[in-house]
N, C-alpha and C positions, 0 to 999 in steps of 0.2 A: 336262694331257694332251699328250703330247708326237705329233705329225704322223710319221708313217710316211714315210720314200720314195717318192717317186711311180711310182718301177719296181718296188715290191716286187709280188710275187708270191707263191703256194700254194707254190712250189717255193724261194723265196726264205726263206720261217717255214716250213717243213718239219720242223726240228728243235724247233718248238714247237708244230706240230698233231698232236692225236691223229688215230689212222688213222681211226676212224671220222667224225670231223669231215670228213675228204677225201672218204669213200668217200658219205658226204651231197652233197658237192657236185658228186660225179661223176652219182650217181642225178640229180637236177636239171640237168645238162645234158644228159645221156643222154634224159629227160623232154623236154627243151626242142628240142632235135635233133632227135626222131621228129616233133615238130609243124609244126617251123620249118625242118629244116635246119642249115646249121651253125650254135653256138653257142662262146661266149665263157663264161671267167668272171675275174671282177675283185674284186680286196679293197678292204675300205675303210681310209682310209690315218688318220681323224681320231677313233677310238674307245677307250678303256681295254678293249672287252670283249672276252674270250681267247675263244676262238678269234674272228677278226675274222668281220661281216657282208659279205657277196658280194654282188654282182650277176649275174645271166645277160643276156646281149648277145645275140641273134641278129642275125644279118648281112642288112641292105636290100638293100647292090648290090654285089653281087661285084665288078664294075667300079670303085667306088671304094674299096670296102670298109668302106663306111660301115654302122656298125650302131647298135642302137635297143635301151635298156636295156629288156628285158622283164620280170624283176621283180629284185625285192631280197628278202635274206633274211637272220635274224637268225643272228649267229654259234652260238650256243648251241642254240639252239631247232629251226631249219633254217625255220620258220614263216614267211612273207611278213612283211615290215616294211610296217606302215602308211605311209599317205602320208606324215605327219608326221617320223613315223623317219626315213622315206630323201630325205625334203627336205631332212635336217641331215649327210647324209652329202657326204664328198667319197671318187669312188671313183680308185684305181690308174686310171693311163695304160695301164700294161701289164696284159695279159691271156693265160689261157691254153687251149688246146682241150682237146674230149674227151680224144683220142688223149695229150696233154702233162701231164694229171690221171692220166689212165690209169697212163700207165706212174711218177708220183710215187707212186702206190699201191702200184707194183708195186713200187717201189725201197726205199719203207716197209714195206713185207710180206718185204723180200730176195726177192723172186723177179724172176728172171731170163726172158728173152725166150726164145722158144724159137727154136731156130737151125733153120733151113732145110737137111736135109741135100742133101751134093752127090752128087751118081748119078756114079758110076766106071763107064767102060766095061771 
């Protein structure tokens, strides 16, 4: 089993996740967000299985910016990973936000951001 990069990212395997696997891990932060505020999510870097397991991170103290993995979830299934599962994980350093998932979706989907128009006097 060959170790991932520790900077990989959602946006990083983009061209090997399907859209619905993303749009899973958007709904669980979008989930995680309403409860908690901001969230995180991170890949796991030491797995054969496609699409990889995530984790959601919400954020302790904005001041440091220290955060606390609040759950783990199978790549396949979207399901919480038992404790066992995600004791054997090692996850990504790097992470990404709602807003940063958001728009991979949107980039997978080709759609475009909608532009702000400018008012002519």
């Amino acid at each position: 089993m060959a170790l991932r990069p520790n900077d990989v990212t959602l946006n990083s395997l983009q061209e090997t996740l399907p859209v619905e696997y993303v749009r899973m891990v958007l709904s669980r932060l979008r989930d995680c967000e309403q409860s908690l505020g901001d969230a995180y999510v991170r890949v796991c870097l030491n797995t054969d299985i496609e699409p990889p397991h995530y984790c959601i991170d919400a954020m302790m103290d904005p001041e440091t910016g220290e955060t606390t993995n609040r759950e783990s979830f199978h790549g396949k299934t979207h399901k919480p990973l038992t404790v066992r599962q995600a004791s054997d994980v090692v996850w990504a350093a790097e992470r990404m936000t709602y807003s940063q998932v958001s728009d991979l979706i949107g980039a997978m989907r080709n759609f475009s951001k909608k532009k702000t128009a400018v008012r002519r006097n």
